[in-house]
PyMOL Python script that loads the backbone (N, CA, C, O; Angstrom):
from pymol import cmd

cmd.read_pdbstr("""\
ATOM      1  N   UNK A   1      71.396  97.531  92.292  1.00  0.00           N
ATOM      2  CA  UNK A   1      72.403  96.651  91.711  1.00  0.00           C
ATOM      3  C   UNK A   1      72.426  95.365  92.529  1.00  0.00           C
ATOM      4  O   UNK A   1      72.483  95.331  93.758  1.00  0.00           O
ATOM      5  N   UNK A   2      72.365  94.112  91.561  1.00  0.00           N
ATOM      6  CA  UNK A   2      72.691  93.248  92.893  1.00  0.00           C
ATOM      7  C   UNK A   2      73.611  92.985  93.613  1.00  0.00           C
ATOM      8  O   UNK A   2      74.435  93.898  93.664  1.00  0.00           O
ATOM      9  N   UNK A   3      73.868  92.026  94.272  1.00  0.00           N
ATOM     10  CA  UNK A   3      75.324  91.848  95.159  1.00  0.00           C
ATOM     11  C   UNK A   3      76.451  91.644  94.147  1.00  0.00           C
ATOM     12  O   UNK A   3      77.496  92.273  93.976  1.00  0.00           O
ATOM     13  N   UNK A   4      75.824  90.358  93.399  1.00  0.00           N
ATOM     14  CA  UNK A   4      76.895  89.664  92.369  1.00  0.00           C
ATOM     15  C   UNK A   4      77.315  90.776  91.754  1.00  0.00           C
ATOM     16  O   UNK A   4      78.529  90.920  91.904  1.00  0.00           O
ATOM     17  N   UNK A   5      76.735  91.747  91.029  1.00  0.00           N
ATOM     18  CA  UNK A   5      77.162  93.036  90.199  1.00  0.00           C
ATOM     19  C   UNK A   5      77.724  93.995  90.925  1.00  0.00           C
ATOM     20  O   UNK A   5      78.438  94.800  90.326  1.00  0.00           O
ATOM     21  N   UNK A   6      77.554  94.123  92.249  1.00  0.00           N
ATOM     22  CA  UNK A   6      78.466  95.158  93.388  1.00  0.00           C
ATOM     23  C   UNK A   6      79.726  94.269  93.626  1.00  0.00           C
ATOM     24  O   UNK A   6      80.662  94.656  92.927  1.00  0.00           O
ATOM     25  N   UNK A   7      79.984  93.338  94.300  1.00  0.00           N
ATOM     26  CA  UNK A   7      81.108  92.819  94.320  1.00  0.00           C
ATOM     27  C   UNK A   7      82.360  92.528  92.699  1.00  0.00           C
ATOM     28  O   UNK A   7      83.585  92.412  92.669  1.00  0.00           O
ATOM     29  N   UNK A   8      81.377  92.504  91.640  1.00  0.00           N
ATOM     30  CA  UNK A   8      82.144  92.796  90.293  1.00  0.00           C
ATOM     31  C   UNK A   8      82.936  94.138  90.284  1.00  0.00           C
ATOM     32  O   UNK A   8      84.151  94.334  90.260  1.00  0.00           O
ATOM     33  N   UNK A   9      81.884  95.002  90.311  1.00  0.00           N
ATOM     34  CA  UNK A   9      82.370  96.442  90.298  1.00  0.00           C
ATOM     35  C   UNK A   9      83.306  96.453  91.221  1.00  0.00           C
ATOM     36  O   UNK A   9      84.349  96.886  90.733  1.00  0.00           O
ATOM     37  N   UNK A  10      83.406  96.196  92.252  1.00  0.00           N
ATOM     38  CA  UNK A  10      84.293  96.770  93.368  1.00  0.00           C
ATOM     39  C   UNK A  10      85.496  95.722  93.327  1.00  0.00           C
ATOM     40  O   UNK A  10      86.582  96.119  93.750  1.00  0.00           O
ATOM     41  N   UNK A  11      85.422  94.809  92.995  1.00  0.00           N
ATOM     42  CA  UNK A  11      87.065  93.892  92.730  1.00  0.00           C
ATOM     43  C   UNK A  11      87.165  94.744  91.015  1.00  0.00           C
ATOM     44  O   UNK A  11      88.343  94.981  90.746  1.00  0.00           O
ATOM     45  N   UNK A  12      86.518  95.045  90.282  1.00  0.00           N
ATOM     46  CA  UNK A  12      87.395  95.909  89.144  1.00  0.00           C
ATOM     47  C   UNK A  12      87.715  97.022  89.618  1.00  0.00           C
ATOM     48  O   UNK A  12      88.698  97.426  88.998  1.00  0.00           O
ATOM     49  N   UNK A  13      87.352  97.845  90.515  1.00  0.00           N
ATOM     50  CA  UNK A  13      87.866  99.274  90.583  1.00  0.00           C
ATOM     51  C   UNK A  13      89.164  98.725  91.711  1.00  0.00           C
ATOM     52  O   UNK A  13      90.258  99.090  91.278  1.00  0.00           O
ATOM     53  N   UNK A  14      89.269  97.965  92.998  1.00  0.00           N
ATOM     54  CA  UNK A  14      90.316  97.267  93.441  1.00  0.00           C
ATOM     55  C   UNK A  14      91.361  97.088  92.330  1.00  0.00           C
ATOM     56  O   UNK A  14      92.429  97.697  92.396  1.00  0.00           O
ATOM     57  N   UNK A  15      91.131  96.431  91.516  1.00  0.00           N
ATOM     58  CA  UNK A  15      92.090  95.930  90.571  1.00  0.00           C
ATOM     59  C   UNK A  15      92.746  97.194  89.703  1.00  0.00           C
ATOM     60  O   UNK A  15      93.964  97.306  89.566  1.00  0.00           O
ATOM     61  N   UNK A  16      91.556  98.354  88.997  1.00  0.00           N
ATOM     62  CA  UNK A  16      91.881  99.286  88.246  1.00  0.00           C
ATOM     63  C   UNK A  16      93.266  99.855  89.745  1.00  0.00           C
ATOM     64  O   UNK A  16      94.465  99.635  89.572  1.00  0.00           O
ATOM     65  N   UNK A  17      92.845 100.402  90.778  1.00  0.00           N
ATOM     66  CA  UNK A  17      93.155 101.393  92.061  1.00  0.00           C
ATOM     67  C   UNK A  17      94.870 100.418  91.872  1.00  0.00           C
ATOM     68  O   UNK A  17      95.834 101.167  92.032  1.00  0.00           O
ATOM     69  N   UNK A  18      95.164  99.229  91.630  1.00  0.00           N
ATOM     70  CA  UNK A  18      96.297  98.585  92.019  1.00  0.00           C
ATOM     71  C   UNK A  18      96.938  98.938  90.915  1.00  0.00           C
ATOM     72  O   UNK A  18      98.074  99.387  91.066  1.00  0.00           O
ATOM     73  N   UNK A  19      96.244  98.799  89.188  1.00  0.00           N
ATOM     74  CA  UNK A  19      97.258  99.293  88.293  1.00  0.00           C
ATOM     75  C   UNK A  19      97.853 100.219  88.478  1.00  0.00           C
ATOM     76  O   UNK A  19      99.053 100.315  88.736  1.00  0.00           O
ATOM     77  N   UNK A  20      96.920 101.176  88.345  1.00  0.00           N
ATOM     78  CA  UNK A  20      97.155 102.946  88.643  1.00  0.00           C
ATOM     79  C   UNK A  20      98.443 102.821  89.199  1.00  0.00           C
ATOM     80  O   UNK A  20      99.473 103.092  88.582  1.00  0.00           O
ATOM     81  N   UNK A  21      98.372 102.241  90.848  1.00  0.00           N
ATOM     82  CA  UNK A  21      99.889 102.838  91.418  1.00  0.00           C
ATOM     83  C   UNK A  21     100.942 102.047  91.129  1.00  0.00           C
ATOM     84  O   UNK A  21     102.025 102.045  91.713  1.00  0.00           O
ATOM     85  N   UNK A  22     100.615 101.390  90.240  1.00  0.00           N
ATOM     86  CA  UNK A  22     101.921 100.382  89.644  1.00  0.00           C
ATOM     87  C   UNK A  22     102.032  99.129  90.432  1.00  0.00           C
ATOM     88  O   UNK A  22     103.154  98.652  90.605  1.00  0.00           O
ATOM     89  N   UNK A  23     100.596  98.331  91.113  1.00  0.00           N
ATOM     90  CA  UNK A  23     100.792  97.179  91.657  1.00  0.00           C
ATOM     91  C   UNK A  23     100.251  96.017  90.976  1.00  0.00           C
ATOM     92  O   UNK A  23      99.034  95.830  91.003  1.00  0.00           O
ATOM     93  N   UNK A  24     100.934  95.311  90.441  1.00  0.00           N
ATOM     94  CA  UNK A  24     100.398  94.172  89.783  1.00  0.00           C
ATOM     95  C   UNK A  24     100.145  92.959  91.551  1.00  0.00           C
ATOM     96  O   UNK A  24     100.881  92.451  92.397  1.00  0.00           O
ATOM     97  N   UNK A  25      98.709  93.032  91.263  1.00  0.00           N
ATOM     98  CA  UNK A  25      97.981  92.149  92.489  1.00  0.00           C
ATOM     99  C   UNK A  25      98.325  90.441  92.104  1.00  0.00           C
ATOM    100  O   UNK A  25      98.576  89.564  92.930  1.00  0.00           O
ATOM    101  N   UNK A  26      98.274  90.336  91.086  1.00  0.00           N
ATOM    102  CA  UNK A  26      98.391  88.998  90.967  1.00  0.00           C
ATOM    103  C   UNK A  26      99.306  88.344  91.088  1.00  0.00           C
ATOM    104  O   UNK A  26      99.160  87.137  91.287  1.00  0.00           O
ATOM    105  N   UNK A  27     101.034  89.138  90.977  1.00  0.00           N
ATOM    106  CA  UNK A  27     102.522  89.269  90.882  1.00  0.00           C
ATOM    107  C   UNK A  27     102.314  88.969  92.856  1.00  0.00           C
ATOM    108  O   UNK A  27     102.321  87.989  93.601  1.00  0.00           O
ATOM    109  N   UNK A  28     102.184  90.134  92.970  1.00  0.00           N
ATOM    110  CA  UNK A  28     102.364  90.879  94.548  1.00  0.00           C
ATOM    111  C   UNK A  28     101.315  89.202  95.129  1.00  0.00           C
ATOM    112  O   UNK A  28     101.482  89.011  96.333  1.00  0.00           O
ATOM    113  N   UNK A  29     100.664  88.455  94.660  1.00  0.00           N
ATOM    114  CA  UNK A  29     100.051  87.175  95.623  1.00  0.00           C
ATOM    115  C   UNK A  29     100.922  85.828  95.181  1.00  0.00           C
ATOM    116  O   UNK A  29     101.077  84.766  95.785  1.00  0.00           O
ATOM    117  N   UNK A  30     101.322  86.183  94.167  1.00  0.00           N
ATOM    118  CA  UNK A  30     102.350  84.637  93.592  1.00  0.00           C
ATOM    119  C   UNK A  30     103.710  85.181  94.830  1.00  0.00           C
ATOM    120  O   UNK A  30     103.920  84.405  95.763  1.00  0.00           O
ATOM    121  N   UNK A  31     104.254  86.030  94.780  1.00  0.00           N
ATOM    122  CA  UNK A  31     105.215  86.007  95.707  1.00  0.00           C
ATOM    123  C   UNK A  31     105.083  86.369  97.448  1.00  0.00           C
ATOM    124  O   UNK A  31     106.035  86.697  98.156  1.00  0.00           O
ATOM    125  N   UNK A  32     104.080  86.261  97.766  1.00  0.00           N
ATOM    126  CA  UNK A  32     103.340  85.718  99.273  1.00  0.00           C
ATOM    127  C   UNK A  32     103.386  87.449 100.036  1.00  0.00           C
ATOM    128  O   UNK A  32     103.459  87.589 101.257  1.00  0.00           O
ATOM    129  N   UNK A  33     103.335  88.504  99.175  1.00  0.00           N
ATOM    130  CA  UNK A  33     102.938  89.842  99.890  1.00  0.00           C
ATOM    131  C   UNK A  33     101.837  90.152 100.097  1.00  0.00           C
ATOM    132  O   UNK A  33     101.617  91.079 100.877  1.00  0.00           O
ATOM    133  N   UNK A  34     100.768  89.457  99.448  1.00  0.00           N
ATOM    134  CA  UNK A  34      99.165  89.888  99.912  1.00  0.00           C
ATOM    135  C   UNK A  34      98.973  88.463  99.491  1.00  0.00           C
ATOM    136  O   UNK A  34      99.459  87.791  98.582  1.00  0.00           O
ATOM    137  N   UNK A  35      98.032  88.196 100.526  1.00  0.00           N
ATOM    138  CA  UNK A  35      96.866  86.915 101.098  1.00  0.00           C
ATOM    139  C   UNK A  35      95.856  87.129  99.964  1.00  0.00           C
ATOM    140  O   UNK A  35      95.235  88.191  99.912  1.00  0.00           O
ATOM    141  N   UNK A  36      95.664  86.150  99.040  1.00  0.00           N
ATOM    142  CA  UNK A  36      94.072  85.925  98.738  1.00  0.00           C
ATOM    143  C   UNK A  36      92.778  86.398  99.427  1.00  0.00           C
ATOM    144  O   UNK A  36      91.836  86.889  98.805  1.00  0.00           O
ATOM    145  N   UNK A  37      92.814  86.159 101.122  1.00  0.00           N
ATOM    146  CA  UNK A  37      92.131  86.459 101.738  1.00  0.00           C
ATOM    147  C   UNK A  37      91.834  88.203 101.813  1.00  0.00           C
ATOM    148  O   UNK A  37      90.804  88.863 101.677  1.00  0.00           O
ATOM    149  N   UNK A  38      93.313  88.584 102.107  1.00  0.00           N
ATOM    150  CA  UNK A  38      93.438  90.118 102.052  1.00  0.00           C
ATOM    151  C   UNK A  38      92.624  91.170 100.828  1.00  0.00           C
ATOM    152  O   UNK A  38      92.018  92.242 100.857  1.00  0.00           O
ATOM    153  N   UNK A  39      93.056  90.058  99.677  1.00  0.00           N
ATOM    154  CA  UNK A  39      92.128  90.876  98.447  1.00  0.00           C
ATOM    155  C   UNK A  39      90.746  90.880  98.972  1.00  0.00           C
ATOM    156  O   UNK A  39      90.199  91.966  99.164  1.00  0.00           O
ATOM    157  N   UNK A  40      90.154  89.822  99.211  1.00  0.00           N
ATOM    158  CA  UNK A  40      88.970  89.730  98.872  1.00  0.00           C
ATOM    159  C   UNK A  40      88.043  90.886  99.897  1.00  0.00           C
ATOM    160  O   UNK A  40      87.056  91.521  99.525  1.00  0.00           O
ATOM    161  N   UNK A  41      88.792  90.938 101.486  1.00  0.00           N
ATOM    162  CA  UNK A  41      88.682  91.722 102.359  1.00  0.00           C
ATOM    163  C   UNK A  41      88.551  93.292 102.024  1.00  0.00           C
ATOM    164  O   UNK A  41      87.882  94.106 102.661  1.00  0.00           O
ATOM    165  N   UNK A  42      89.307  93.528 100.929  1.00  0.00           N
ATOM    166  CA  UNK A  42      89.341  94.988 100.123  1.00  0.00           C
ATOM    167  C   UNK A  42      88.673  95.105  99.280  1.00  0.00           C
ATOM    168  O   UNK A  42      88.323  96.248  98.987  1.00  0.00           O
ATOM    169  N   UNK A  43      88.146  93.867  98.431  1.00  0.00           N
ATOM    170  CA  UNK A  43      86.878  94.082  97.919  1.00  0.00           C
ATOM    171  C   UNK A  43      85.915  94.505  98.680  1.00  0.00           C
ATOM    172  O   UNK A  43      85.652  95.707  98.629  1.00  0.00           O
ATOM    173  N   UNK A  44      85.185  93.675  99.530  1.00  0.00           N
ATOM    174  CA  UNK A  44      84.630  94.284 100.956  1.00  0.00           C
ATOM    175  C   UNK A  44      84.682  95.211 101.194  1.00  0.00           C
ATOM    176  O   UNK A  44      83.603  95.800 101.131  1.00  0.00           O
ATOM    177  N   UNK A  45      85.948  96.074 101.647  1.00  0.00           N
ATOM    178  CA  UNK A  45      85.741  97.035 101.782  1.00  0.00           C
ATOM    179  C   UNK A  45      85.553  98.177 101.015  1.00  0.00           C
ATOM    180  O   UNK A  45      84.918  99.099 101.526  1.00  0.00           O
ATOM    181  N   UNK A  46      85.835  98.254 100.274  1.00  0.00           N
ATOM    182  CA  UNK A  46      85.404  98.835  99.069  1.00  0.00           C
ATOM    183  C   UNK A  46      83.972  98.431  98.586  1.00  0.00           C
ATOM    184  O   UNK A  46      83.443  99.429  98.096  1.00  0.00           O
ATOM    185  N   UNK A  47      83.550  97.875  98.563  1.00  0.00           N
ATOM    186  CA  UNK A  47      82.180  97.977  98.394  1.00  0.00           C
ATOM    187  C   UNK A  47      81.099  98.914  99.672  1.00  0.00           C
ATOM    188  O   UNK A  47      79.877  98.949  99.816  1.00  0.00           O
ATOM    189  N   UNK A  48      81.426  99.105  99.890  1.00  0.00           N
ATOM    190  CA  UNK A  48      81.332 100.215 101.468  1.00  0.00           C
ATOM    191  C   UNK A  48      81.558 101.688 100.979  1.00  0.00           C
ATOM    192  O   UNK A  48      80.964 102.558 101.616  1.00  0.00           O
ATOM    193  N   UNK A  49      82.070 101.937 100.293  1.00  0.00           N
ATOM    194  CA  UNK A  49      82.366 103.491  99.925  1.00  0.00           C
ATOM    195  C   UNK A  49      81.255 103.731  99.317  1.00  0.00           C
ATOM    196  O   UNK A  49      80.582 102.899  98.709  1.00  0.00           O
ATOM    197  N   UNK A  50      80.928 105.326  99.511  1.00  0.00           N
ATOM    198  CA  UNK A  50      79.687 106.097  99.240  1.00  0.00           C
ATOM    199  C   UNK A  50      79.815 106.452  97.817  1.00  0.00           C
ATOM    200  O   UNK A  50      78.811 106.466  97.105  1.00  0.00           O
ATOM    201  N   UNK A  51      80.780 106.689  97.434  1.00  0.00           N
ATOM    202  CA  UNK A  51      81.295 107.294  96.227  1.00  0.00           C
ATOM    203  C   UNK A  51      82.062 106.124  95.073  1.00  0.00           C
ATOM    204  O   UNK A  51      83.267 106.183  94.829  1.00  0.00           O
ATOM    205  N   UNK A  52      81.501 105.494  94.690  1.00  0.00           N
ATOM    206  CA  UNK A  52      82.308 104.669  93.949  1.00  0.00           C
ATOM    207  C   UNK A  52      82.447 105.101  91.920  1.00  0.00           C
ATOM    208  O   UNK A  52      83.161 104.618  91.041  1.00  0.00           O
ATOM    209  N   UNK A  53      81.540 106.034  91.903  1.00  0.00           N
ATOM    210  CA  UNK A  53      81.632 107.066  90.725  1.00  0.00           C
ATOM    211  C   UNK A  53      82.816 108.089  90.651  1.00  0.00           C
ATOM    212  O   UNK A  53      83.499 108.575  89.749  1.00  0.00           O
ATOM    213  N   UNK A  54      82.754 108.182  91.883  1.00  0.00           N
ATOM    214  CA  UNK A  54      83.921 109.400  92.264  1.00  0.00           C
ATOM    215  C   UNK A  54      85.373 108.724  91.938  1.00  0.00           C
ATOM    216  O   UNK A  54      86.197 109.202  91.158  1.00  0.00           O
ATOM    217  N   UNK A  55      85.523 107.523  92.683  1.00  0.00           N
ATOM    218  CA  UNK A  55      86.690 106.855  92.635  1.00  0.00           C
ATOM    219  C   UNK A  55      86.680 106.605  91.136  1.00  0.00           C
ATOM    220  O   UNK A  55      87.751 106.945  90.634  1.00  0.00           O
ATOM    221  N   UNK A  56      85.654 106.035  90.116  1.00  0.00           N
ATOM    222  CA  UNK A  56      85.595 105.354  88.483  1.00  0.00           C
ATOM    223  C   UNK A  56      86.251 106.648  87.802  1.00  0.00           C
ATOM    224  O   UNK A  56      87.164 106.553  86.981  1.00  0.00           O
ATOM    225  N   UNK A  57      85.445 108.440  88.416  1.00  0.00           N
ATOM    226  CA  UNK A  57      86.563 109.273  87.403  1.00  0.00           C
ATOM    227  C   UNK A  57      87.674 109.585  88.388  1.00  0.00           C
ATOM    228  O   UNK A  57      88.465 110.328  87.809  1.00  0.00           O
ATOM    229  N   UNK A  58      88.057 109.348  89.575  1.00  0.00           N
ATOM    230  CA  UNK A  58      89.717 109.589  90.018  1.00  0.00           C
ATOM    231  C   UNK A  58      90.267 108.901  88.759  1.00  0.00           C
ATOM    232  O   UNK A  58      90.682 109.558  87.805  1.00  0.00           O
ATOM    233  N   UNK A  59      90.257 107.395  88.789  1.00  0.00           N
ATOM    234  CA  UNK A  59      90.864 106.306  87.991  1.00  0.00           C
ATOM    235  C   UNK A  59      90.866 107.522  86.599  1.00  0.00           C
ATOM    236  O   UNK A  59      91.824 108.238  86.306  1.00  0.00           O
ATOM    237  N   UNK A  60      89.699 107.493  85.991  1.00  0.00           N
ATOM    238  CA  UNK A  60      90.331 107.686  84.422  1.00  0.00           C
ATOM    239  C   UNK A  60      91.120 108.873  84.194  1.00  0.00           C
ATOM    240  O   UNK A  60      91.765 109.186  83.194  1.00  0.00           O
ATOM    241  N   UNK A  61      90.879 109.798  85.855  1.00  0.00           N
ATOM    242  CA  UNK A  61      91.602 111.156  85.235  1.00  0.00           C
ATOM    243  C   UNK A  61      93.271 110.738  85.883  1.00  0.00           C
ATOM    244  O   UNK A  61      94.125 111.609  86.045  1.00  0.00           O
ATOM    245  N   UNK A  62      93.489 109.390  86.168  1.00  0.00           N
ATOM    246  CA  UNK A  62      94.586 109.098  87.122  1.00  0.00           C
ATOM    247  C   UNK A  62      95.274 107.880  85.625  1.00  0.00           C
ATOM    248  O   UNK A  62      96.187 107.076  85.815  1.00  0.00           O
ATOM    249  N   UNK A  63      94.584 108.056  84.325  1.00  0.00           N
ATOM    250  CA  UNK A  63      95.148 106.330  83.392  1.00  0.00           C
ATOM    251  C   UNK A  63      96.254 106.526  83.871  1.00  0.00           C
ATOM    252  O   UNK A  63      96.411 105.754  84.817  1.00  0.00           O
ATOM    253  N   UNK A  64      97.453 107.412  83.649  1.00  0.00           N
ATOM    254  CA  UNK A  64      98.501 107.553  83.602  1.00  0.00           C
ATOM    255  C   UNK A  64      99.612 107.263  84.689  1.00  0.00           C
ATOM    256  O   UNK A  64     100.834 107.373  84.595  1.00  0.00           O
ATOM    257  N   UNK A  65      98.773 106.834  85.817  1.00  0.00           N
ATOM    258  CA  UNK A  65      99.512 106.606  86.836  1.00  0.00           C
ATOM    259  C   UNK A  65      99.174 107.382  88.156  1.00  0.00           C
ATOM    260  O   UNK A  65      98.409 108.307  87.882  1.00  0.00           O
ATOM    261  N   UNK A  66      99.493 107.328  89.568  1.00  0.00           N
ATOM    262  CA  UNK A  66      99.471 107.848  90.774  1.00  0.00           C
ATOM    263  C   UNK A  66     100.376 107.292  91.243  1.00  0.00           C
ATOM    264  O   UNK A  66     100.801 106.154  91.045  1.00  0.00           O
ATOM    265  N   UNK A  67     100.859 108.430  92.177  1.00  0.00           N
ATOM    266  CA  UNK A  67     101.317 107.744  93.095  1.00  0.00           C
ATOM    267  C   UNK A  67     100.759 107.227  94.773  1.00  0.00           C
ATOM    268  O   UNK A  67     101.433 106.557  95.555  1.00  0.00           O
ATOM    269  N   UNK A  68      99.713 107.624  94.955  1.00  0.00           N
ATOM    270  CA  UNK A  68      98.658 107.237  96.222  1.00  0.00           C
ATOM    271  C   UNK A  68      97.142 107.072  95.855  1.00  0.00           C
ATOM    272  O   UNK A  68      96.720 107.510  94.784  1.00  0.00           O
ATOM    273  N   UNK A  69      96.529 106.591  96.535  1.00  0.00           N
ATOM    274  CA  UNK A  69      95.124 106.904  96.222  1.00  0.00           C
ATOM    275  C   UNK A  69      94.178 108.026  96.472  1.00  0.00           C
ATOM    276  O   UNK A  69      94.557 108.848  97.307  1.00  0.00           O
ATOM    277  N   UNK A  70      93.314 108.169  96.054  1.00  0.00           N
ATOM    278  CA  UNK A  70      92.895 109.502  96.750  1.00  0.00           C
ATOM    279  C   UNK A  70      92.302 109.020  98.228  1.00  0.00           C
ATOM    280  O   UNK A  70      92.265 107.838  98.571  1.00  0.00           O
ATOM    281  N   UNK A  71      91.756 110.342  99.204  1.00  0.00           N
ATOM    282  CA  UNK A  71      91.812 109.879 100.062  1.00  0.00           C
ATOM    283  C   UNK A  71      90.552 109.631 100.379  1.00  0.00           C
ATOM    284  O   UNK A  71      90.212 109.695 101.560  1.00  0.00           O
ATOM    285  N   UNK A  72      89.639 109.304  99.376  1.00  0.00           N
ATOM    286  CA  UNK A  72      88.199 109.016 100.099  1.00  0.00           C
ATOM    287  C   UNK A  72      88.436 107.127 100.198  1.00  0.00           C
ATOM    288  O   UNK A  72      87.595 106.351 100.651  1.00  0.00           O
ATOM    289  N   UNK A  73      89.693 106.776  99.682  1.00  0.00           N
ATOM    290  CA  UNK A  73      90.186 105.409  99.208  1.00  0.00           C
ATOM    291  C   UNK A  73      89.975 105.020 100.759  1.00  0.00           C
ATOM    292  O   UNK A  73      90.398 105.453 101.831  1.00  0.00           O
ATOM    293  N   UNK A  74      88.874 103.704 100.234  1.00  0.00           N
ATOM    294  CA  UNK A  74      89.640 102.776 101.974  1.00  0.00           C
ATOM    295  C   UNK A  74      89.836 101.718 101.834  1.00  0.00           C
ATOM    296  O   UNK A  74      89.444 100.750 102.486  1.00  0.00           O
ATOM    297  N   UNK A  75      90.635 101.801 100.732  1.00  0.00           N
ATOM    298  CA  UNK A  75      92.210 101.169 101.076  1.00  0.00           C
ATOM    299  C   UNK A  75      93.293 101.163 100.307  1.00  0.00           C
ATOM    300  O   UNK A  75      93.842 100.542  99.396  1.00  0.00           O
ATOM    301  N   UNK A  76      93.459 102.600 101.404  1.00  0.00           N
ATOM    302  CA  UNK A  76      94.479 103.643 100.710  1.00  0.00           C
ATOM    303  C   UNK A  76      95.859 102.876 101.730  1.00  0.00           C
ATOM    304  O   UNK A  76      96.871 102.873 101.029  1.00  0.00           O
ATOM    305  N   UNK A  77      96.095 102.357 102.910  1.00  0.00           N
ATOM    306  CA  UNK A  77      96.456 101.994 104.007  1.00  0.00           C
ATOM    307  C   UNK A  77      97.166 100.642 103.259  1.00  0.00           C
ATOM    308  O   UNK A  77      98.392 100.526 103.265  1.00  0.00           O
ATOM    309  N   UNK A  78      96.311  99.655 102.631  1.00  0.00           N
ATOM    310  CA  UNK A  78      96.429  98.425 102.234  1.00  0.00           C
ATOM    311  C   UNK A  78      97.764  99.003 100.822  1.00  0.00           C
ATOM    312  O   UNK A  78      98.977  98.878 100.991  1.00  0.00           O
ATOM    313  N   UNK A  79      97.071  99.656  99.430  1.00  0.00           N
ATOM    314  CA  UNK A  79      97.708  99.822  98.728  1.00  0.00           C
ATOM    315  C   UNK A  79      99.613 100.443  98.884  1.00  0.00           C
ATOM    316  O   UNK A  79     100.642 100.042  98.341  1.00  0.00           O
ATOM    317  N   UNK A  80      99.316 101.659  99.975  1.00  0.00           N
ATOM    318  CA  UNK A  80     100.545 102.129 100.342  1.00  0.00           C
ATOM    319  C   UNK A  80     101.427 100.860 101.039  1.00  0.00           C
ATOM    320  O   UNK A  80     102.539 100.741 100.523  1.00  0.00           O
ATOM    321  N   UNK A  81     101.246 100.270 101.697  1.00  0.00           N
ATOM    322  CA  UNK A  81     101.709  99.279 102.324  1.00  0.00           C
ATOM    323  C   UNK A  81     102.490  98.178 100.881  1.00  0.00           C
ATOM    324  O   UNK A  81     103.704  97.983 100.838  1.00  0.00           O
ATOM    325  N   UNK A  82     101.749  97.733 100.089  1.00  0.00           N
ATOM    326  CA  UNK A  82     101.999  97.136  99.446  1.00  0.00           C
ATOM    327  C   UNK A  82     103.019  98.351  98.300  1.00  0.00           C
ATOM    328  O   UNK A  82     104.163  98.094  97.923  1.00  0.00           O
ATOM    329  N   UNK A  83     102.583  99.077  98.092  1.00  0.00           N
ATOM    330  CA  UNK A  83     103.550 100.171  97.022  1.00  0.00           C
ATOM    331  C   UNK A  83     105.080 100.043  97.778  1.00  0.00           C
ATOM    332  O   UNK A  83     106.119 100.082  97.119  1.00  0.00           O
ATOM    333  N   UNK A  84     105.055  99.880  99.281  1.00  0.00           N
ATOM    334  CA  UNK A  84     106.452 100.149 100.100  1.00  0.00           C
ATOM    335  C   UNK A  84     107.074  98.347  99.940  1.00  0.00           C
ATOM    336  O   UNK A  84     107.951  97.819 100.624  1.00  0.00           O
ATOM    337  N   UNK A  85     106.456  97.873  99.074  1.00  0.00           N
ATOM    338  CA  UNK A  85     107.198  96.443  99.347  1.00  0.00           C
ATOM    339  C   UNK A  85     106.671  95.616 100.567  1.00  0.00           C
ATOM    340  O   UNK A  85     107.053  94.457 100.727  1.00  0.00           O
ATOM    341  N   UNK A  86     106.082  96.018 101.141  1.00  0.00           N
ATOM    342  CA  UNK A  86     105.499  95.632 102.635  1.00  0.00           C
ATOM    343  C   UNK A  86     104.552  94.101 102.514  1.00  0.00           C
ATOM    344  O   UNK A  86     103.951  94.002 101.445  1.00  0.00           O
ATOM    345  N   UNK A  87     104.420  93.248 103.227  1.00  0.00           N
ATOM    346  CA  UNK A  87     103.470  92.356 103.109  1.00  0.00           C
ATOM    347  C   UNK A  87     102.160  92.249 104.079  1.00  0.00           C
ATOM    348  O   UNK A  87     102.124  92.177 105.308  1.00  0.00           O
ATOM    349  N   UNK A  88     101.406  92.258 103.404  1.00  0.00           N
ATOM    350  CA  UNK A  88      99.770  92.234 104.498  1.00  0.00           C
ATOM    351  C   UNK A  88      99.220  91.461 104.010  1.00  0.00           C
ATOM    352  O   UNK A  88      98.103  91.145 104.420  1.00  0.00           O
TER     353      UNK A  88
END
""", "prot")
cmd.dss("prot")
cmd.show_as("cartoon", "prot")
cmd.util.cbc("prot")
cmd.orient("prot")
């Protein structure tokens, strides 16, 4: 896959991982709780996980909602933080 198509995938499953627990990312950066920078950093990191199939069926067997990520998530740390109202 190339880069351009790995970094796609991994800011959509970022983005899917934020619906899921009820975080609107784009809300949560207009009101100064997550950095632009911070996203992009979790893209990053997330592109790093071994399993990113694994995480595509967590998500669909999760449409309905979660309340955490699973824990192969890295960034399970980032999301909880932000689920608590928290700013990073």
């Amino acid at each position: 896959m190339t880069q351009t198509l790995t970094i796609k995938r991994h800011a959509a499953l970022v983005d899917r991982m934020a619906e899921t627990l009820g975080i609107d990312l784009e809300e949560a950066t207009l009101q100064g709780f997550v950095l632009p920078d911070t996203l992009t950093d979790a893209v990053l990191r997330c592109t790093g996980c071994s399993n990113p199939d694994g995480c595509t069926q967590w998500l669909q067997s999760h449409s309905a909602g979660a309340e955490a990520t699973p824990s192969m998530c890295r960034n399970g740390d980032l999301f909880a933080m932000l689920r608590d109202g928290k700013r990073v």
